[in-house]
N, C-alpha and C positions, 0 to 999 in steps of 0.2 A: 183952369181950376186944378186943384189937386184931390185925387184918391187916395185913401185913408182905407184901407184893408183893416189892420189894428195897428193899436198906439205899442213899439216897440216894449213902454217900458211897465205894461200892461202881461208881456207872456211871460211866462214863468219859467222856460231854457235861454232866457236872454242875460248878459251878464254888461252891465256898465261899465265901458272900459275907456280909458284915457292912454294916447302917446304923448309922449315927452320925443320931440325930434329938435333937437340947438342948431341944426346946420353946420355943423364945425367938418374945417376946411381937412381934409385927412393928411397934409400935412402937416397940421398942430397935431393929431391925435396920434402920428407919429414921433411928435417931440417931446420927450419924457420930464421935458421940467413943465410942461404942459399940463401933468395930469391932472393935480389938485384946480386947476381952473376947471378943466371940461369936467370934473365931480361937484363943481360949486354951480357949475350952468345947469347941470343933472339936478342938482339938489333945489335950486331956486326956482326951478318949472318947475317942479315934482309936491313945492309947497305950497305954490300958486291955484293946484289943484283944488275944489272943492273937498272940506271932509267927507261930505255922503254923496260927490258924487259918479265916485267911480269905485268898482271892487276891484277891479285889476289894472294897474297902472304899468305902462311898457316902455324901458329905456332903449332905445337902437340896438341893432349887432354891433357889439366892438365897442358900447357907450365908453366901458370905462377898460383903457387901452395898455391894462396890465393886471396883474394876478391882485382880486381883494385880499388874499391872502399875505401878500408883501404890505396893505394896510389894514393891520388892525381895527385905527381908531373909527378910517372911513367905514370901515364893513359895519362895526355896531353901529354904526350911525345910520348906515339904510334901513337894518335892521329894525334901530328905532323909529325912522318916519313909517317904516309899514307897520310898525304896533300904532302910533300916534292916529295916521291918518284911516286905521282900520280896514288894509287894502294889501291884495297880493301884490309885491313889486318884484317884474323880471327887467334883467339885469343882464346885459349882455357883457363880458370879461374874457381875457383870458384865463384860464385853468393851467395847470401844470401839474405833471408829476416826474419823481424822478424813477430814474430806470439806470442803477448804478450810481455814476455822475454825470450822465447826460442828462438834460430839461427836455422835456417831450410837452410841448403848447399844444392847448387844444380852444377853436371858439366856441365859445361856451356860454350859455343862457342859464343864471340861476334864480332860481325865485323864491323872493323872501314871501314868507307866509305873513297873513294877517297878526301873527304871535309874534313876528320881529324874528322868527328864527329859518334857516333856509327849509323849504319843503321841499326843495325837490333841483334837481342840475340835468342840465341834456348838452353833449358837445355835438357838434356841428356833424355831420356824417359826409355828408357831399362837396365838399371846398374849390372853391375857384380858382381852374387853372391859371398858373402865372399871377394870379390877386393874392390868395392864400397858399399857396403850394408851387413849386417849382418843377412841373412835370419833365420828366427825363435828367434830374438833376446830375446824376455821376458823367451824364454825356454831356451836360451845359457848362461843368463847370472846369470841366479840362480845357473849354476855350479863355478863362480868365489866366492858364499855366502860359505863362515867355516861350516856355519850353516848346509848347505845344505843338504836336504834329500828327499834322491829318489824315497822314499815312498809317499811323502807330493806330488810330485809332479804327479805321476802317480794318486793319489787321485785328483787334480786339474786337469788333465788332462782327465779321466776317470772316477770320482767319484770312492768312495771310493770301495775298490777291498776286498773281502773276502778269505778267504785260503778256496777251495775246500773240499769235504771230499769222499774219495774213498774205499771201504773196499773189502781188499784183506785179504784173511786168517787170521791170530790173529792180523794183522796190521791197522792199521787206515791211511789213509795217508793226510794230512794236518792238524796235529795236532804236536804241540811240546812235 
């Protein structure tokens, strides 16, 4: 049998909530002619929903795998399903801003409020080494230089290192 303590939709700090999860392979989510599919798979779960029966509806981190901001038409469009459906929709994207002429990305969570307008944005604070971030990058990425030498960089790294000199019997050792 089963125990029934209360009926969840009985207490009053409980909030109805619905995921939208597509499974898409992160290779498409990485291919940019891709994007308007993975927002029409976002959009077509997301209508499938009951109208009353969720207040907060949740698309994946990364759902939609570029800046709302480079879409216009799709951003008023979620905006309008979460006026329509009467529901907060979070919304995982990239963000950007610029900083000169560099783009500084960030993953980013925004939520449209029940009024179709955003309430509120959080970017990601703790990021995935090697998945989101490339930790040690100015030392990773002197291995992709032809140039490269491992010397130069232990030197950079360490200042420059001398060969030891150790004498054992008629041998010298750190000399060529």
């Amino acid at each position: 049998g089963q125990l029934t303590l209360f009926k969840i939709s009985d207490h009053p700090h409980f909030m109805k909530v619905a995921i939208v999860q597509p499974n898409i392979p992160q290779y498409q989510k990485l291919n940019p002619s891709a994007i308007k599919e993975i927002y029409r798979t976002h959009m077509v779960m997301t209508r499938a929903i009951g109208r009353n029966s969720a207040e907060l509806i949740i698309w994946p981190e990364t759902s939609f795998p570029d800046r709302l901001a480079n879409f216009p038409a799709l951003h008023d469009e979620i905006g309008r399903l979460a006026y329509n459906k009467n529901v907060h929709l979070m919304v995982g994207q990239l963000r950007g801003t610029f900083s000169g002429s560099s783009l500084k990305l960030f993953n980013n969570l925004t939520v449209f409020g029940s009024n179709g307008q955003i309430a509120g944005t959080y970017d990601k604070v703790h990021l995935v080494p090697f998945g989101e971030y490339l930790p040690l990058r100015p030392l990773l990425t002197l291995l992709e230089d032809p140039e490269f030498d491992p010397h130069a960089l232990i030197a950079r790294v360490h200042g420059h290192l001398a060969a030891g000199e150790a004498e054992g019997g008629d041998h010298r050792y750190g000399e060529s």
